[in-house]
N, C-alpha and C positions, 0 to 999 in steps of 0.2 A: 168338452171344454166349457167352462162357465165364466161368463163374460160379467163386469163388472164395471161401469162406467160412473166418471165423475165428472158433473159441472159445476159450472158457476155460474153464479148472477146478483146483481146488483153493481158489485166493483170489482174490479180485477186485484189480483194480489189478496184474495182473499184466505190463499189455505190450502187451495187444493193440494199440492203438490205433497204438503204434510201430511192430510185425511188420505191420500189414496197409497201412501207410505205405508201409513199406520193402520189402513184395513188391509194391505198385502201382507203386513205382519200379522195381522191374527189371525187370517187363513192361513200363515207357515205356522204360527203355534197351535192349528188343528191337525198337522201333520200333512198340510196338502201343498203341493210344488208351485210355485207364483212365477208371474213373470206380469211385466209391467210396459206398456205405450205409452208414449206421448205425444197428444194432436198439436201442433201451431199452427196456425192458420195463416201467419206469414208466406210473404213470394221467395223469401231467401230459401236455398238449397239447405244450409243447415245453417248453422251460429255461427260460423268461423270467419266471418267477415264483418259481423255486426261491432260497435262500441258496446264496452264491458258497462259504462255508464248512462246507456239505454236501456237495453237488455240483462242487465248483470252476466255473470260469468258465464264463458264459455266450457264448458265443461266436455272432456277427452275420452272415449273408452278406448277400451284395448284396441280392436281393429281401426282405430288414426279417427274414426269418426267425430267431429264437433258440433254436439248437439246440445239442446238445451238443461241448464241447469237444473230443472226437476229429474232427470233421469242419474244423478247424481245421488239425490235424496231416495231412489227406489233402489241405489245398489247400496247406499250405505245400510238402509233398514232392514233390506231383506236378502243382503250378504248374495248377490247374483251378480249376473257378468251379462251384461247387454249389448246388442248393434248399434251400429247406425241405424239400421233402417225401424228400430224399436222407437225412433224419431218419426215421424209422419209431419212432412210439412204439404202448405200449399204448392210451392216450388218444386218439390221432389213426386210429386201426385200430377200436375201437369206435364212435368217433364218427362212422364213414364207415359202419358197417354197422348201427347204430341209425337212424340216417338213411334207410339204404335201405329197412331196416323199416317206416317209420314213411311213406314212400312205397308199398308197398305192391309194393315192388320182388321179394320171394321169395313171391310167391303164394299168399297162407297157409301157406306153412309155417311147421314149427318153428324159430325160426334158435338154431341151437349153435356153439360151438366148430368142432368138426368136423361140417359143413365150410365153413361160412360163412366164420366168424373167418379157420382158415386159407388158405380159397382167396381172401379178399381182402388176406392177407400176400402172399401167391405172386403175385397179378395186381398189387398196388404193387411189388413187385421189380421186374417186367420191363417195367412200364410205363416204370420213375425210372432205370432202368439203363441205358434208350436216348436218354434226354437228353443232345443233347451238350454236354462241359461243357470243351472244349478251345477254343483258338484257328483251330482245323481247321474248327470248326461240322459236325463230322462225329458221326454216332453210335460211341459205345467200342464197342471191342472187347472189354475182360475188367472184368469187374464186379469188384470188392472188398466181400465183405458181412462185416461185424462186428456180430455177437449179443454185444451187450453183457451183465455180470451174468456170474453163473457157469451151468454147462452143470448142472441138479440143480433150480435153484431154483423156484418154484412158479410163479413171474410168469414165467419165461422158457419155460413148458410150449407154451404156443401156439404160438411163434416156431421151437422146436426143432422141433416137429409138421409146423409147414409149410414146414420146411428138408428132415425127410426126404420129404415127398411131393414137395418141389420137384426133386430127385437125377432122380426117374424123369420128371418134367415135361419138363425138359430135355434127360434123356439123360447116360449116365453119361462121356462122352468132350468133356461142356460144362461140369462140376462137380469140384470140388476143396473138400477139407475140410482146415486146419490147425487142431489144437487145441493151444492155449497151455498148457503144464502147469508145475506148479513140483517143481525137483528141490531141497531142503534138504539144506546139509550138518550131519549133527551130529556131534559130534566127531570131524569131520577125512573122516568116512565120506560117500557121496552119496548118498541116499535116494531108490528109485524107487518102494515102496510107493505113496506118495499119487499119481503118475500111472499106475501101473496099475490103482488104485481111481476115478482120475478117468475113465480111458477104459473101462473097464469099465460105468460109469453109463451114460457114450456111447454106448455099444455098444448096452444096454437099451432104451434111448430109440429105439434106428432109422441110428442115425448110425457112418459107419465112418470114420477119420479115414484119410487120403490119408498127411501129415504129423506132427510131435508134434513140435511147437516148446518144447523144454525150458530154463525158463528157470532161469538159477543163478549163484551171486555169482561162481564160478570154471569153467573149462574143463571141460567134460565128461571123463572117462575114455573108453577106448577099451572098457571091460568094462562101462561105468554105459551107454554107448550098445548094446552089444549085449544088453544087459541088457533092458533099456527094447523094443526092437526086439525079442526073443525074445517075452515076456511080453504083448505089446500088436500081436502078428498083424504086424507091419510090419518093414519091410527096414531095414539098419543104415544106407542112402541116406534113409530117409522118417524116420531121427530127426535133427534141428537143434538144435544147439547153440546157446542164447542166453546165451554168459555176458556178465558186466559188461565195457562196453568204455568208452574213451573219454571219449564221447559218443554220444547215440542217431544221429550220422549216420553213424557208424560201424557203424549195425546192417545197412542195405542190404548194404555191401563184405564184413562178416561172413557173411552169407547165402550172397551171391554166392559166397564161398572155397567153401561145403560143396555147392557144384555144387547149390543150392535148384534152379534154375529147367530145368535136365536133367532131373529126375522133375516139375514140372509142364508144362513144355511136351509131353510125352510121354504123358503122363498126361490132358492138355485138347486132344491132338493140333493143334497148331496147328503150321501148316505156313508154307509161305518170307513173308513181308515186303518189304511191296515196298522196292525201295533207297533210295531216297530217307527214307525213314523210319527206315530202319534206321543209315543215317549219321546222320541226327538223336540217335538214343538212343543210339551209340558217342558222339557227340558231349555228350550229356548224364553218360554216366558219368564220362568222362576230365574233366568241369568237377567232380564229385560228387567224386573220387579226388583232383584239387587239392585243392579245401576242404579237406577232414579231412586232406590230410597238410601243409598250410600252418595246419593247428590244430594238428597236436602239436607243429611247429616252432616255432610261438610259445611266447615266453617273457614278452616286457612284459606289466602286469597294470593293467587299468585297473578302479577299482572306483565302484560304482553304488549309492549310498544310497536303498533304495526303501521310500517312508513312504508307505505302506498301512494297512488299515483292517484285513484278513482275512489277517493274513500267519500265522496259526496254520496256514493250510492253503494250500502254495504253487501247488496248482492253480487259485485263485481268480483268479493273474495268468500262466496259462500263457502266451497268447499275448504278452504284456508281455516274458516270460523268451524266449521263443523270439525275439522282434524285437528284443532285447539280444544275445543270442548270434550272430542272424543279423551283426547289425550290429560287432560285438567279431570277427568271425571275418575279416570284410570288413576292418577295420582293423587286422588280423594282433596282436591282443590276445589276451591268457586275458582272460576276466570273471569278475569277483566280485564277488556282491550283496551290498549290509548291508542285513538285513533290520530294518526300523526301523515297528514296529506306533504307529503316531501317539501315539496316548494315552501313550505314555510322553514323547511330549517337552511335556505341559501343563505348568504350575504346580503345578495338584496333586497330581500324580505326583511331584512333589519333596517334600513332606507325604507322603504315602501307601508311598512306597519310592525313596529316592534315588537306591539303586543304577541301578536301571531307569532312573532318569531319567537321571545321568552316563553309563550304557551306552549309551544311544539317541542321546544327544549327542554323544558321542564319535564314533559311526558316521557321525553327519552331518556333522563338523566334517573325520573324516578322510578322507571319500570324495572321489572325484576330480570327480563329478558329481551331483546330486539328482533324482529322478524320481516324480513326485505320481501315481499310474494315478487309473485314474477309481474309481465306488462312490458307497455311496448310504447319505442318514440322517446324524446330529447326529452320530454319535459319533466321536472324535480329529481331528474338524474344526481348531479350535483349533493342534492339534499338525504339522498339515498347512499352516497360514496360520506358525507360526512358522520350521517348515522352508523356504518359501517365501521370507519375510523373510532369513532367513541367506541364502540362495542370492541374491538378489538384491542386500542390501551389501555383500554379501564376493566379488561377482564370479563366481562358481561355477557351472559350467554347469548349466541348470535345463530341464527338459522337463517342463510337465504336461499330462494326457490325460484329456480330459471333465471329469470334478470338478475335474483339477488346473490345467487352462485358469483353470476359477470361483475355484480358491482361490489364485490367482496376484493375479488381478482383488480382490480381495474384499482381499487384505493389501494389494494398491496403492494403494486407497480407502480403505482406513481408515490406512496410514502415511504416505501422499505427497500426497495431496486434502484429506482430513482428517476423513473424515468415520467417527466412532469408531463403534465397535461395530456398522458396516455388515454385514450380511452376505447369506445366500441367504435366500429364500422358504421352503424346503426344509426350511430348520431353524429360523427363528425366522419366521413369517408376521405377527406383532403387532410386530413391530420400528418397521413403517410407520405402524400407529397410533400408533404414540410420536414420533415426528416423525422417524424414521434414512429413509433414504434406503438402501431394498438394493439392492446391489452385481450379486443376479441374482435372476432372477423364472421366474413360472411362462410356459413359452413358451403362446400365447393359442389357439392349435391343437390342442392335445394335452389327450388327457381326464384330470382330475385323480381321478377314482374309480375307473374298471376301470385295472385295472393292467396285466392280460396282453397284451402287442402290443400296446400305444396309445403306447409314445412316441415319437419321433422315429426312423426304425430304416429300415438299409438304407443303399444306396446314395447320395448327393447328390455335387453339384456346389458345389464351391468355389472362388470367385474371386479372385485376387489382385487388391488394388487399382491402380493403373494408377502409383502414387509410391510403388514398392514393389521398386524395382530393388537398391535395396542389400539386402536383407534376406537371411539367412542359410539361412532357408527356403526361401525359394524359389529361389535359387543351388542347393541341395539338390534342387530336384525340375526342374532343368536349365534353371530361366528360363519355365517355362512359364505360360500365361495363368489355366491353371485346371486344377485336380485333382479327380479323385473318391476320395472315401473312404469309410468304411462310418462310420453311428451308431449312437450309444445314449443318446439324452437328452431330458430333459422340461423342462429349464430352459434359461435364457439366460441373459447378459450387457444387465443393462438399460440399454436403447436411451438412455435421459435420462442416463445419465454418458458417454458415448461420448465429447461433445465435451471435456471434462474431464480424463478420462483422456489420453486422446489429447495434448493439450497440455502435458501433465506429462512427457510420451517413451516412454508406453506404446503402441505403435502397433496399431490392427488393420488388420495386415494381409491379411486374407480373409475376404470373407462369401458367405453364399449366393447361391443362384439369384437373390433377390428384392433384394438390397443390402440388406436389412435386419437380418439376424440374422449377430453376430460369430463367425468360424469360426475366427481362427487371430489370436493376438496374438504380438510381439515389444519386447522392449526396444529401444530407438535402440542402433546399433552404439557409438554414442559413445559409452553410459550402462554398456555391459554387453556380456560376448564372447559370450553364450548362453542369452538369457533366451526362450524359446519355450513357448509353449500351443496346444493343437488342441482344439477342442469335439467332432471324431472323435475316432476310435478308430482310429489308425493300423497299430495291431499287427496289426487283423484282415487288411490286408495286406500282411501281410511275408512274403516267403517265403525258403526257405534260400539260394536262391543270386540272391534281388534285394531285399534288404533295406527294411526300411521305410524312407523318407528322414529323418523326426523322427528317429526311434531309431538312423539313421546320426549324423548329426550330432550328437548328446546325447554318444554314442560318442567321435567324434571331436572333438571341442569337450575332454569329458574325458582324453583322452589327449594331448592338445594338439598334433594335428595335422589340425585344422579345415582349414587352407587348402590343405594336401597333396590333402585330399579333395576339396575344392572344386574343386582344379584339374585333377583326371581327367577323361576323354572319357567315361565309362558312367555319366554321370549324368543320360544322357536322359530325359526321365519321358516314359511310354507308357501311361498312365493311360488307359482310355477306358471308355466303357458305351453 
């Protein structure tokens, strides 16, 4: 196994998560098997508790786990299937060695830090790092580890600890260290001060970097790189240039130019591949080197009115962003979001600042499409059901995901059925004592007190109903019988309006495993070109080069070349678990 580690320093948010993407991608375009970690240093158990507008997104795998959103960005690039426990927090690392304690597991002794804490960092790395997580069902060959936080911080002291002891665990011919550093220009000049202060910490710590992936709004110098390389013990080969490109799938090909993977393959000694493998990964770059140069060539622009709840901070719907982009790149579009925070389209937001409100309106009156993501709690609800309503009488193609499935549901009972001021459990629970009738309820399985890991999460099976041949969705995921997709939810679609709705032309089209619970509604073609909801969470699988099918079709519905899409051969769905 050859280990592969990325830090950071200087400021956080600075990249890793994309550099350690896009070097798991070009050891798959060598033909060798990847698999990907992610450190937090956080006390929380995993993300499933946190605010989206702290943290950004909570991101879902198959087995229910809620982990952070970098482990998102290593399945969309390197097309894999990850744990939970491919998550590593501070939380999940004490709670494993408290336990052992409290069994009676270290024999009286004293349990510390060193060496406890760290040697059950070091034995969950090589444990999670041999899971296979390919289509091969074979064990990876080159681990990807990202030590989240910056490389200094207090909470990150353990992690660092048992990274350097992990170097000689392994053997230095099975480990590779790149650290993420930021180069600023100030007026006009490139500053390498703060990564020579950054690696110097480094250095203190135990840690000697292989790499020095330097990130910068523009091109490196040829002096700032030797610069850097003199000062920081390393060859003008082992400094990387990350300046602003494109797009982030543009950072692999960038890599790739600066001959990256000649000092690590050299470096991790890794020797021939067998061929069969190795044509597979020639064959995955030259699909990677399409994409982005069939994205600069695009010129049409189709735009995406996304009325959200937490759009102050746009990693709340990363994966949202990346299954639009996937999808906009497939349909040889630029994309452009209007970012539209719900509460400004209420009524009383027109009282409160008009501006805001004519602003938000206008975004969704001029966008090409609407899109509801999912989220959670009362607030810009409202603004969310009125965005729905325009998409829905004015023909406008509409995709909503979890909440927005509900709040599709929830304005078609209250303007089409009739039943006023219908809404979710969620946000008004005494609605039913007053005689309303809501529109979704608490699902009767899921616990309504402990919050962490109890809802609906992971993997399910979804079935298309058997009078569901015309539907637009499912022509999208090739005609198939039934789809898997990942969750995140604690409520429903109440079972007692089904037959109601349904009669009015709202159709569901897919329910679970059990026929009971609604999974996917559609407008009648007749009523609407693109009225679709999913109670998943479709983005959690989208990946760069096989788009989600929803956030195909939202895409292509908006640009209005729906039936073009429709009528290609690679729209097989290969869904399986």
């Amino acid at each position: 196994m050859k280990y592969v580690v990325v830090s950071g320093g200087v400021i956080s948010g600075i990249g890793k998560g994309v550099l350690a993407s896009s070097t798991g991608l070009l050891f798959k375009t060598l033909g060798l098997r990847v698999t990907s970690i992610k450190i937090d240093p956080y006390m929380n158990i995993d993300a499933g508790t946190m605010s989206p507008l702290e943290h950004g997104e909570c991101f879902v795998l198959n087995d229910g786990g809620e982990v952070d959103l970098d482990l998102g960005n290593y399945e969309r690039y390197l097309n894999i299937t990850l744990t939970k426990n491919h998550n590593i927090t501070t939380g999940k690392i004490y709670s494993k060695v408290i336990e052992r304690e409290r069994k009676g597991d270290y024999l009286g002794k004293t349990v510390q830090v060193v060496p406890h804490i760290t040697n059950a960092i070091q034995e969950w790395i090589e444990d999670v790092s041999r899971i296979p997580v390919d289509d091969t069902g074979l064990e990876p060959e080159v681990c990807i580890i990202e030590l989240g936080g910056t490389v200094g911080d207090i909470e990150s002291a353990p992690f660092v600890e048992a990274l350097r002891q992990f170097q000689f665990r392994v053997g230095s011919g099975n480990f590779a260290l790149i650290h993420v550093s930021l180069v600023p220009v100030i007026h006009g000049e490139q500053k390498t001060k703060p990564t020579q202060a950054a690696i110097k910490d480094l250095r203190s710590l135990g840690l000697t970097p292989d790499m020095i992936a330097c990130r910068c709004q523009e091109e490196l110098q040829r002096q700032t790189i030797e610069k850097i390389g003199m000062f920081c013990h390393v060859g003008p080969d082992q400094v990387i240039a990350v300046h602003d490109v494109n797009s982030t799938y543009h950072v692999p090909l960038l890599l790739k130019q600066q001959k990256m993977m000649n000092y690590l393959t050299t470096k991790l000694t890794i020797g021939k591949v067998d061929p069969q493998a190795l044509a597979k990964g020639e064959e995955l770059l030259n699909k990677w080197r399409h994409l982005t140069t069939a994205h600069d060539k695009s010129f049409e622009t189709v735009t995406i009115a996304l009325v959200g709840k937490y759009t102050n901070l746009h990693d709340s719907y990363l994966s949202v962003i990346k299954s639009l982009e996937h999808a906009s790149m497939r349909c040889n579009r630029r994309l452009k979001i209007e970012w539209v925070e719900s509460t400004n389209l209420e009524e009383g937001k027109k009282e409160e600042n008009l501006s805001e409100y004519h602003k938000a309106w206008h975004y969704v009156c001029q966008a090409d499409g609407i899109l509801v993501p999912g989220g959670f709690g009362s607030r810009g609800i409202e603004g969310m059901i009125a965005a729905a309503k325009y998409a829905r009488e004015n023909n406008i193609p509409y995709l909503g995901v979890c909440l927005g499935l509900q709040i599709a549901v929830i304005e078609f009972v209250r303007n089409v059925i009739g039943i006023a001021n219908s809404t979710s459990q969620e946000f008004d629970e005494y609605k039913e004592e007053q005689g309303i009738t809501p529109s979704v309820v608490y699902m009767p399985d899921v616990d309504q007190v402990k919050l962490g890991g109890t809802m609906r999460l992971g993997i399910h099976e979804t079935k298309f109903s058997p009078d569901s041949q015309w539907s637009n969705l499912r022509k999208l995921y090739g005609g198939a019988d039934a789809v898997y997709e990942r969750h995140r939810h604690r409520y429903e679609v109440n079972p007692e309006l089904i037959r109601q709705i349904e009669e009015q032309g709202l159709k569901f089209i897919g329910r679970d495993e059990s026929g009971n619970r609604m999974e996917m509604i559609e407008l009648d073609h007749q009523l609407h070109k693109f009225f679709i909801g999913t109670q998943y969470h479709p983005e959690y699988l989208s990946k760069v080069l096989d788009p989600s099918r929803p956030f195909l079709g939202l895409v292509a519905a908006s640009a209005g070349i729906l039936e073009d899409v429709l009528s290609r051969d690679d729209l097989n769905y290969k869904g399986e678990f």
